[in-house]
C-alpha positions in Angstrom: 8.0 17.0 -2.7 11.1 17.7 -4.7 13.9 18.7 -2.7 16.7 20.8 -4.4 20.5 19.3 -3.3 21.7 22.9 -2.2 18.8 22.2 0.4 19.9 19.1 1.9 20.7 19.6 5.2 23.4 17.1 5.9 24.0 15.4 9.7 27.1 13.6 11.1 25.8 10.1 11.7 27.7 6.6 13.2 27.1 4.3 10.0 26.7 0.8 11.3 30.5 -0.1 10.7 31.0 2.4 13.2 32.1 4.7 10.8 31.2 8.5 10.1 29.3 9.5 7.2 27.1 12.4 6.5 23.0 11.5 5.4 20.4 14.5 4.9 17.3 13.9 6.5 15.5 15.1 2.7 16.9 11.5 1.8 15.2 8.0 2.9 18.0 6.5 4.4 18.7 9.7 6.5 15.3 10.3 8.0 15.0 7.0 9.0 18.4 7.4 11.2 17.2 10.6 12.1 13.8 8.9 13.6 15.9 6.0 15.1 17.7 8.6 17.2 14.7 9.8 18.4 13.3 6.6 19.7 16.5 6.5 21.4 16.0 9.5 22.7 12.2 8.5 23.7 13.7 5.4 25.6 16.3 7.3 27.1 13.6 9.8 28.7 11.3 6.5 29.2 13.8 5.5 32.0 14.7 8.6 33.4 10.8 8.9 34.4 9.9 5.1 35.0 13.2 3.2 36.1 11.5 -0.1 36.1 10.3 0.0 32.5 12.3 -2.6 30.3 13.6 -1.8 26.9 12.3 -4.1 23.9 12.6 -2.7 20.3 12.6 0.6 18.4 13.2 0.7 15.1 12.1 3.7 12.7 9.1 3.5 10.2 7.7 5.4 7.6 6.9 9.0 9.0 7.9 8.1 12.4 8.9 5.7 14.6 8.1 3.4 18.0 9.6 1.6 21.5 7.8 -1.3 22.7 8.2 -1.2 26.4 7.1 -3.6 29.5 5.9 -0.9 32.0 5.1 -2.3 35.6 2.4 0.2 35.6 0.0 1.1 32.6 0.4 4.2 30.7 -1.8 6.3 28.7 -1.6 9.3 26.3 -2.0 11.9 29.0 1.5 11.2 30.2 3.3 12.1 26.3 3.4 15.1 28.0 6.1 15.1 30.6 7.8 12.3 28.6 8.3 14.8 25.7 10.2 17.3 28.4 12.0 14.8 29.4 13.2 14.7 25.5 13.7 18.3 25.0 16.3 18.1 27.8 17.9 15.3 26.0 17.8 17.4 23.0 19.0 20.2 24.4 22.0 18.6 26.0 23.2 17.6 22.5 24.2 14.3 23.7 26.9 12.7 21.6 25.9 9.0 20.6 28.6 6.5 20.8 29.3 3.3 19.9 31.1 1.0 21.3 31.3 -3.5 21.0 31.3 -6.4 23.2 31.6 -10.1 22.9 28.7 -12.4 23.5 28.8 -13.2 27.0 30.0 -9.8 28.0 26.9 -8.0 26.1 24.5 -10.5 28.2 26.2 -9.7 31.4 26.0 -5.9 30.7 21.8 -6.2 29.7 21.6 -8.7 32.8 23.0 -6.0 35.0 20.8 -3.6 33.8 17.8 -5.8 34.2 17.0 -5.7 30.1 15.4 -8.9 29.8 14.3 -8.4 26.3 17.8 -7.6 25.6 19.9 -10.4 26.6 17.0 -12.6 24.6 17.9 -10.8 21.6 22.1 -11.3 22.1 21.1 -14.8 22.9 19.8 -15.2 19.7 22.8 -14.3 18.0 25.5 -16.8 16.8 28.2 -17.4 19.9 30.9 -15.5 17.8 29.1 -12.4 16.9 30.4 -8.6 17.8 27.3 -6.8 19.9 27.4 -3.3 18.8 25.8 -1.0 21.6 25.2 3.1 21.3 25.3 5.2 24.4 23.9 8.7 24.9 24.9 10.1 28.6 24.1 7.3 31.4 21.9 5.7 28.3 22.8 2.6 26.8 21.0 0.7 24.1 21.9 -2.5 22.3 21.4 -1.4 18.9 23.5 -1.9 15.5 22.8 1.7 14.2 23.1 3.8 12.2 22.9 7.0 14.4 23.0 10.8 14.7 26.1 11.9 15.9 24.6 13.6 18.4 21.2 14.4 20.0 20.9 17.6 19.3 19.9 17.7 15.6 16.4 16.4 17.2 14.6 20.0 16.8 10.9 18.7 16.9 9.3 15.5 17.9 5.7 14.6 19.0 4.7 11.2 20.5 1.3 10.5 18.8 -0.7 7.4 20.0 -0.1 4.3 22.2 -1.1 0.6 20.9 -0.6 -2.8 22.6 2.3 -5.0 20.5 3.1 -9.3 21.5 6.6 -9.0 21.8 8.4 -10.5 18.4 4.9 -10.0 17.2 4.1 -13.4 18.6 0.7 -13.6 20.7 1.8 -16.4 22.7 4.5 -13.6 24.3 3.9 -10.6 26.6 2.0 -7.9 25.4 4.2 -4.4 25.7 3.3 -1.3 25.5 4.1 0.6 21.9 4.9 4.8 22.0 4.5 5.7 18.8 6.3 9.5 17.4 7.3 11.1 14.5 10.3 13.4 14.4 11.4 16.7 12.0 14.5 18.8 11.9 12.3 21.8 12.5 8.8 22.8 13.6 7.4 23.7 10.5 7.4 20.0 8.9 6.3 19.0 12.1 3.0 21.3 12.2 2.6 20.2 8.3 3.3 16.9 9.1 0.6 16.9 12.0 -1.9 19.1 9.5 -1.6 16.1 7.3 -2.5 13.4 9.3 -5.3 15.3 10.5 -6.7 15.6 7.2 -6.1 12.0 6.6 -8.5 11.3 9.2 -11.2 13.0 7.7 -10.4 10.9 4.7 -10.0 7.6 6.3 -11.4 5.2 3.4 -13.1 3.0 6.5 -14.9 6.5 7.5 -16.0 7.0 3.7 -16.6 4.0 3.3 -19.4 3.7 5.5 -20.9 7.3 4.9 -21.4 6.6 1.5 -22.4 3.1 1.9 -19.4 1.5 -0.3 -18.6 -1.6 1.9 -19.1 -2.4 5.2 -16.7 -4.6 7.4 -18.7 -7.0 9.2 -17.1 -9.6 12.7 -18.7 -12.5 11.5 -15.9 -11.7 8.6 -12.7 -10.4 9.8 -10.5 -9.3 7.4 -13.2 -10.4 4.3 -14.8 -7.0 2.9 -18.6 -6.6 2.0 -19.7 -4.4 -0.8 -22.5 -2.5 -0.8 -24.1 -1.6 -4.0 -22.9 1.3 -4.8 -19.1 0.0 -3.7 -19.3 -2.5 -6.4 -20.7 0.2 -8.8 -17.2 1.7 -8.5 -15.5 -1.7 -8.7 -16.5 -2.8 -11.6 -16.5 0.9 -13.4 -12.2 0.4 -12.3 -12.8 -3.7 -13.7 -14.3 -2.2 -17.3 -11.9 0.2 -17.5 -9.0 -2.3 -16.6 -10.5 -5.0 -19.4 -11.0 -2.2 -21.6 -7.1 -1.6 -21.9 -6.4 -5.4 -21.9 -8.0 -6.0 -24.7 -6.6 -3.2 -26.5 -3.0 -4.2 -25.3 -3.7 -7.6 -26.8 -4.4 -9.7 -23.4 -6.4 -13.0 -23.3 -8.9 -12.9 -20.5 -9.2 -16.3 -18.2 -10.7 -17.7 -14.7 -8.9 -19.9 -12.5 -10.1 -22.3 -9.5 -10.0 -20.8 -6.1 -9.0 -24.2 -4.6 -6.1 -26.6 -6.3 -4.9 -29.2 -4.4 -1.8 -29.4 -2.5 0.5 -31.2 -5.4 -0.1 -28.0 -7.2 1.7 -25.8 -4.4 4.7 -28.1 -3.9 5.6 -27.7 -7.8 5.3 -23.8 -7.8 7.4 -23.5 -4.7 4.6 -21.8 -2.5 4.2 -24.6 0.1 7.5 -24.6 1.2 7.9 -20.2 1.0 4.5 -19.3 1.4 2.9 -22.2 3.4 1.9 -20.3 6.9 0.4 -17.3 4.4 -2.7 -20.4 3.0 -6.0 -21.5 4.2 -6.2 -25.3 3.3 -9.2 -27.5 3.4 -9.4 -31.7 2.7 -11.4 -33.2 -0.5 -11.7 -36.4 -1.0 -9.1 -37.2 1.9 -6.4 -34.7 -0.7 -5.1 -31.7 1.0 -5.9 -28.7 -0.9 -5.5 -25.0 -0.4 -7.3 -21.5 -1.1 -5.0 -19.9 -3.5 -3.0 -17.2 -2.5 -1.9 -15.9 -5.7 -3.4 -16.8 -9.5 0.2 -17.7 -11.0 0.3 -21.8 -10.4 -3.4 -22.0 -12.4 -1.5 -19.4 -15.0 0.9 -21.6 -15.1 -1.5 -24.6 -15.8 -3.7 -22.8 -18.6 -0.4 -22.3 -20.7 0.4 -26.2 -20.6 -3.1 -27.0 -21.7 -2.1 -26.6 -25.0 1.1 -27.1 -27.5 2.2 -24.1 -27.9 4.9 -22.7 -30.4 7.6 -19.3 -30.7 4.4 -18.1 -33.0 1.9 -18.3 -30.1 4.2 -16.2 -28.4 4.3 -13.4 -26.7 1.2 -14.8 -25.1 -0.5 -12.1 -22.8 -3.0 -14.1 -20.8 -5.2 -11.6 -17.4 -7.0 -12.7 -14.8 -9.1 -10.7 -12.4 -8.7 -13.7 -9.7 -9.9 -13.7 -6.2 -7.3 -14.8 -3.7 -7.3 -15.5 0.3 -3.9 -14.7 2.4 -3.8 -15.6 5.9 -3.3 -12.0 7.7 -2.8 -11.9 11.2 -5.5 -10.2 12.8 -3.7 -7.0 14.3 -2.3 -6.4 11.1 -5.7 -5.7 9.3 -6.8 -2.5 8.5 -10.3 -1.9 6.3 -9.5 -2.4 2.7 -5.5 -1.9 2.9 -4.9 -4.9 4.5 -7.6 -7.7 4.1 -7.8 -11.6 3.8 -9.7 -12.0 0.4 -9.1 -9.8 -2.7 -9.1 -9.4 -6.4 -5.8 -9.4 -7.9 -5.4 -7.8 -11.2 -3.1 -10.4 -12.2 -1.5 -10.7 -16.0 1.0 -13.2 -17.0 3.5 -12.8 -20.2 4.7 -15.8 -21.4 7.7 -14.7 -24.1 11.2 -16.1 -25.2 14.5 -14.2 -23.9 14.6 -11.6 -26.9 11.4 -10.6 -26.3 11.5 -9.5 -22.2 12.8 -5.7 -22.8 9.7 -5.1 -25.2 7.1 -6.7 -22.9 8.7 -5.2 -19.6 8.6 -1.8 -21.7 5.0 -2.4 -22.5 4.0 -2.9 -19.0 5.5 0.1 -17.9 3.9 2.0 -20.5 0.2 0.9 -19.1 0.8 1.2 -15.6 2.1 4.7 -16.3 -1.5 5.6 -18.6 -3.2 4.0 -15.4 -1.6 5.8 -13.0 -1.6 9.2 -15.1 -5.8 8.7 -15.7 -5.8 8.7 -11.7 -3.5 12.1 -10.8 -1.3 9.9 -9.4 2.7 10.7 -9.6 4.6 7.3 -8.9 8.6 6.5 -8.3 9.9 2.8 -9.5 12.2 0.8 -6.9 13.9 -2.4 -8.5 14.2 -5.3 -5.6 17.1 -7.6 -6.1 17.0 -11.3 -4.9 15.8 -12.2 -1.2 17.8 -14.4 1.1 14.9 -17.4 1.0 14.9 -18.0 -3.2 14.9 -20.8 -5.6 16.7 -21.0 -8.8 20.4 -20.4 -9.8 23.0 -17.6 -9.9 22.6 -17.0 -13.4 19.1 -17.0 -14.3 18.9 -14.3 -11.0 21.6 -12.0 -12.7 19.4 -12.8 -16.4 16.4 -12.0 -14.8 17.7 -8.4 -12.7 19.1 -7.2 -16.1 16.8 -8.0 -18.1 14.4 -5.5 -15.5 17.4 -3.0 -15.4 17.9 -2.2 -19.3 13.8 -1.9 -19.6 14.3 1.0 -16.9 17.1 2.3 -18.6 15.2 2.3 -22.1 12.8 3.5 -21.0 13.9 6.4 -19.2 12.5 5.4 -16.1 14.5 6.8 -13.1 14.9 4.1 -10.2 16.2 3.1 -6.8 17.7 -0.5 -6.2 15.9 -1.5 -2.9 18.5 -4.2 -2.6 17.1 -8.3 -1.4 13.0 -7.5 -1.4 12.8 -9.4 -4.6 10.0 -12.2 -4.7 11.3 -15.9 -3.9 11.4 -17.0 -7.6 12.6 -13.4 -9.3 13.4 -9.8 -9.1 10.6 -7.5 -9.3 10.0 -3.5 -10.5 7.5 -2.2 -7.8 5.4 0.9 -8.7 4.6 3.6 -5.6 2.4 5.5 -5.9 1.8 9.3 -4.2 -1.9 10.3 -3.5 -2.7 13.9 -2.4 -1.5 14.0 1.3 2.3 12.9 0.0 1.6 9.5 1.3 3.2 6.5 -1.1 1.3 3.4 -1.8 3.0 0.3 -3.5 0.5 -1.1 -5.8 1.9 -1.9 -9.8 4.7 -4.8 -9.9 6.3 -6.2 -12.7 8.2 -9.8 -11.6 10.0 -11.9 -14.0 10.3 -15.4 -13.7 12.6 -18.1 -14.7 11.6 -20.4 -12.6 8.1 -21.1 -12.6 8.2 -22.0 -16.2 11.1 -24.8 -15.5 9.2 -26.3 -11.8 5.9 -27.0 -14.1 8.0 -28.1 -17.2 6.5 -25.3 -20.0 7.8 -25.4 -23.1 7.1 -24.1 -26.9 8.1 -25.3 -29.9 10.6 -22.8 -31.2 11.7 -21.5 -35.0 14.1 -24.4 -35.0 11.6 -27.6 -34.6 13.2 -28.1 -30.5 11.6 -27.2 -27.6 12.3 -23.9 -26.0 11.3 -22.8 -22.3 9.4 -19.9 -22.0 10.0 -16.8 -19.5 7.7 -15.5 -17.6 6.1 -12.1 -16.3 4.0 -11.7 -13.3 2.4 -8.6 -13.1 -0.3 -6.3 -11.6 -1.4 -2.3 -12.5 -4.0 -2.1 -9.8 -2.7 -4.7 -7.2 -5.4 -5.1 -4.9 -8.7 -3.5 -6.3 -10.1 -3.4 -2.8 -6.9 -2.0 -1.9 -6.7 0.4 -4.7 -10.3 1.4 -4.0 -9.3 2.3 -0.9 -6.6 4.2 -2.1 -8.6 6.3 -4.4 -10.8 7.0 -1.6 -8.4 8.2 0.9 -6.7 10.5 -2.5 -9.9 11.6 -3.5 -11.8 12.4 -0.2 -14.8 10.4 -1.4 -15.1 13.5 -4.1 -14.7 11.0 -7.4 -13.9 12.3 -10.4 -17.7 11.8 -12.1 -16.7 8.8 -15.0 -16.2 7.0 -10.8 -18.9 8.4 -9.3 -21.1 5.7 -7.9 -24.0 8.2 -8.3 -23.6 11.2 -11.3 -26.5 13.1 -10.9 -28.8 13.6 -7.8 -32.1 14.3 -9.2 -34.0 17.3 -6.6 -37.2 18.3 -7.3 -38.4 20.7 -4.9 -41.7 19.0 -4.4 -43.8 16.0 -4.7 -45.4 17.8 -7.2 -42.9 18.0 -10.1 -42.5 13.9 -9.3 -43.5 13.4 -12.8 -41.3 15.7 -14.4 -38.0 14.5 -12.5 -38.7 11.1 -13.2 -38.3 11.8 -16.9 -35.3 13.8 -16.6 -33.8 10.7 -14.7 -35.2 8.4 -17.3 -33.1 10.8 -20.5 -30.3 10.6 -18.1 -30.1 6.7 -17.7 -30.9 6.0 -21.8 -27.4 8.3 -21.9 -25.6 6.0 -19.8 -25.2 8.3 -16.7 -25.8 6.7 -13.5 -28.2 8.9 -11.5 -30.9 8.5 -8.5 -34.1 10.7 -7.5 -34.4 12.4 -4.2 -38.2 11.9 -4.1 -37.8 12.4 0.6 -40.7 14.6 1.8 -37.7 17.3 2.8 -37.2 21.1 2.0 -35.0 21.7 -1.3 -31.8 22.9 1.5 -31.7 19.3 3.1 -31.9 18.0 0.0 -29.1 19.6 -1.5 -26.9 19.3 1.9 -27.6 15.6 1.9 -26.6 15.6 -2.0 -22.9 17.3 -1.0 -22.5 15.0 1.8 -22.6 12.3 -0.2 -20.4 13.8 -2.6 -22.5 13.7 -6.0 -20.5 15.5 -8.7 -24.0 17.4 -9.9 -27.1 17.9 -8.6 -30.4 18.8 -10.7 -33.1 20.8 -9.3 -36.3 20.7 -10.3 -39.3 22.8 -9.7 -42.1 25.0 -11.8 -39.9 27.4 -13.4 -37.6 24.5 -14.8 -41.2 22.0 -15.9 -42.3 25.4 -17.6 -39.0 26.0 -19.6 -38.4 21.8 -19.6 -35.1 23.0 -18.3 -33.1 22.0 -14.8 -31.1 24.2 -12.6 -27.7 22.5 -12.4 -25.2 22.9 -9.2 -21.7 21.6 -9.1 -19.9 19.5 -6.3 -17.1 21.4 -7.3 -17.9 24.7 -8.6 -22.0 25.2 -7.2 -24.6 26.9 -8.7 -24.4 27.1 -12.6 -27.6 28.3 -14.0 -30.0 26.6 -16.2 -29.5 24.1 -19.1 -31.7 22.8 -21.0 -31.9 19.0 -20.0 -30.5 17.9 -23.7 -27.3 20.0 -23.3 -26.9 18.7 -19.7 -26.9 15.2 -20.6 -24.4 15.9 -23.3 -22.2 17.9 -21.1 -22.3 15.0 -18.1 -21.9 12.5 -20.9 -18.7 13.9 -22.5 -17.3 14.6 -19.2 -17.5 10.8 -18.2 -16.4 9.0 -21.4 -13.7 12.0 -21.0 
């Protein structure tokens, strides 16, 4: 939602210098200190009513936030209640939040007095000559290095939502704590919308839909490593033809790389030593060798199969490649976060003069991708990470080179500063479905330094050898993931050129078999993907079953419509809309779809 300035509602906050500094919650970085005020406000009202719970983390996310706590007696959901009155008090007392310093040793002693365990292991990580900033609210005292609300009362409306088990450091060989997860609002009107929202996107869960309308199944004897059902791959390979349909037009090259290269491979590119614990490896031939986790290094290796010169280039070269990342089991989640998936992967190989005009190009696809969808979308530019290879000046090359093809462009942007990749800044697509939710999926990553670890090269106008640059990028991302996506965004209700199934055939009885079967037969020699309900069942069920599995038209058949050679036709959308005859249907449905 766009958000006028003159309705910004700013807040007095602590910045993390100890400052003050005014943020509106409407804004990112204000929410987020809004939320991590309220799990400080959650923890505070955690030890009020259980003394002997220990404080671990609790940081703000998106939509919400979360404490981890050790209780010395389980908890469960039915006691959110009197832990959200003990809040409201909090609230209402309008606490004011202060912060406040301590050396090393005198921050351990205070969390040792205080029996914080988890605590004085966190200030015992920290370098001997660090300042520990701490905030305090009333008797409350966290170790915490901001930034805060000024005060508690700007709180107006919280709800703790759901409980979940959580390794401290997110390491299963630790204790398992107990996680309180919340969301908070300025006022209770987001809240309630807030709340209405998720509650919608439960009825659209992707893994719900997924299963009703038998698109993939996930299976134990495959954690993490998706099935597809028939009519799931239906819709993943209508979103593959479309994707190589564009390609080609856009002047892409189309290859396959191997799953498995062997470990040699990995050390050059850089991911063994920065992406080593993310890689399933295996041994062939007594040589190590890994699954690939990404398509680039075998990019890399198709471009040096040949001489190439400054004609060849740019060289657009695509690959729909399967990869396997290690995912830690808690962290998986249906299609969103899985093991194996298709990457949509493209890789620009072009000379320094030409990076503006290819990034340009990019942008323009993923934006007639996104657009074909009903998707809005807002662009973040992520700077270089702390763990990177390559030097100073190719980074600052590299960021620029991304900046003025945003600024070309157009494109309005936010720096989202050191969540670069480990060999070059990236331009990372969100997307917005229809609950408001953002999904990162398109990336655009340019790379100097791939090119120079494998030694590319091209022969350049001036008869000497030239190094290429590079261009990683993906439109869909994941297609499991986007498929997900589109799933969650469109309730299961595709548009119909998606539709798995187009047309439900429904004759009313056996009888008028014959007749439906050659309806369905003119509809598949037009290309539309249909099915027959041929189910000893009353026309009703039929046509209930049709909508519950979300079939854009249904065609019912019966004497009138033999007689006239004519079908009745009812919408998904818009129900019952009279009689065609079948000819004008199939046109219809066809222009629709190639629409």
């Amino acid at each position: 939602m766009q958000i006028k300035e003159k309705e910004k509602r700013k807040m007095d906050v602590i910045l993390k210098d100890g400052s003050l500094g005014e943020q509106s919650f409407e804004d990112r970085d204000g929410a987020r200190t809004f939320r991590h005020t309220t799990s400080h406000i959650l923890a505070q009202a955690v030890k009020k009513l259980y003394p002997d719970a220990k404080l671990a983390i609790g940081p703000a996310i998106d939509d919400g936030f979360y404490y981890d706590f050790e209780f010395s007696s389980p908890i469960s959901s039915d006691d959110f209640k009197a832990i959200e009155k003990e809040m409201k008090k909090i609230v209402k007392e309008r606490l004011p939040m202060e912060r406040f310093t301590l050396p090393r040793e005198e921050a351990i002693a205070l969390m040792k007095e205080r029996n914080e365990s988890y605590k004085v292991e966190l200030i015992e990580d920290l370098p001997e000559d660090a300042v520990i900033s701490f905030f305090r609210q009333g008797d409350f005292v966290d170790l915490c290095a901001g930034p805060h609300l000024s005060n508690t009362g700007y709180v107006k409306a919280f709800r703790l939502t759901s409980l979940a088990g959580a390794y401290w450091r997110g390491n299963e060989k630790n204790k398992m704590l107990t996680r309180i997860y919340g969301t908070s609002f300025p006022d209770k009107e987001q809240l309630e919308a807030h709340l209405a929202r998720i509650e919608e996107a439960k009825k659209r869960d992707h893994r719900k839909l997924g299963k009703e309308l038998g698109l993939f199944t996930l299976m134990e004897e495959g954690p993490g490593f998706p099935f597809f059902l028939p009519k799931g791959m239906i819709l993943k390979n209508t979103l593959i033809d479309y994707w190589r349909k564009l390609h080609e037009r856009e002047g892409y090259q189309e290859i396959s790389t191997p799953i498995l290269l062997n470990k040699k491979l990995w050390e050059t590119s850089g991911h063994w030593d920065h992406y080593r614990e993310n890689m399933y490896t295996t041994e062939i031939d007594e040589e190590e060798f890994a699954v690939k986790p990404m398509n680039c290094p075998g990019g890399m290796l198709v471009y040096k199969s040949q001489p190439r010169s400054y004609r060849d280039l740019p060289l657009r070269i695509g690959e729909l490649g399967l990869v396997h990342r290690h995912e830690k089991s808690g962290q998986l989640h249906g299609l969103m976060r899985v093991r194996c998936f298709t990457q949509d992967d493209a890789h620009i190989f072009m000379t320094q003069e030409q990076i503006t005009d290819e990034i340009k190009g990019v942008m323009r696809l993923i934006n007639e991708v996104y657009s074909k969808f009903g998707f809005i979308y807002h662009v973040e530019l992520s700077t270089r990470p702390e763990n990177s290879i390559g030097s100073d000046e190719d980074w600052e090359l590299a960021t620029q080179g991304l900046r003025k093809a945003l600024e070309e462009i157009g494109m309005e942007y936010v720096v989202n500063e050191g969540d670069g990749a480990f060999y070059g800044p990236k331009i990372d697509f969100h997307l917005e479905d229809s609950l408001g939710r953002t999904w990162q999926c398109g990336t655009i990553q340019l790379d100097f330094q791939l090119p120079m670890r494998f030694e590319a090269e091209y022969m350049g106008a001036d008869g000497e050898k030239h190094r290429p640059i590079m261009i990683h990028r993906v439109v869909y991302g994941s297609i499991e993931r986007f498929i997900g996506i589109l799933i969650e965004h469109y309730a299961g209700k595709f548009p119909l050129w998606l539709a798995p199934v187009q047309v439900k055939v429904l004759p009313i009885s056996e009888k008028f078999f014959g007749y439906a079967g050659d309806i369905l037969q003119s509809l598949k020699a037009a290309g539309i993907r249909c099915e027959m309900d041929n189910r000893d069942e009353k026309i009703g069920y039929k046509i209930r079953s049709a909508q519950m599995e979300k079939v854009p038209y249904m065609l019912i058949v019966g004497q009138k419509e033999e007689e006239s050679q004519t079908v009745s036709v009812r919408s998904r959308e818009d129900g019952d809309l009279g009689s065609f005859a079948l000819e004008d249907f199939v046109r219809k449905a066809a222009k629709e779809a190639e629409e």
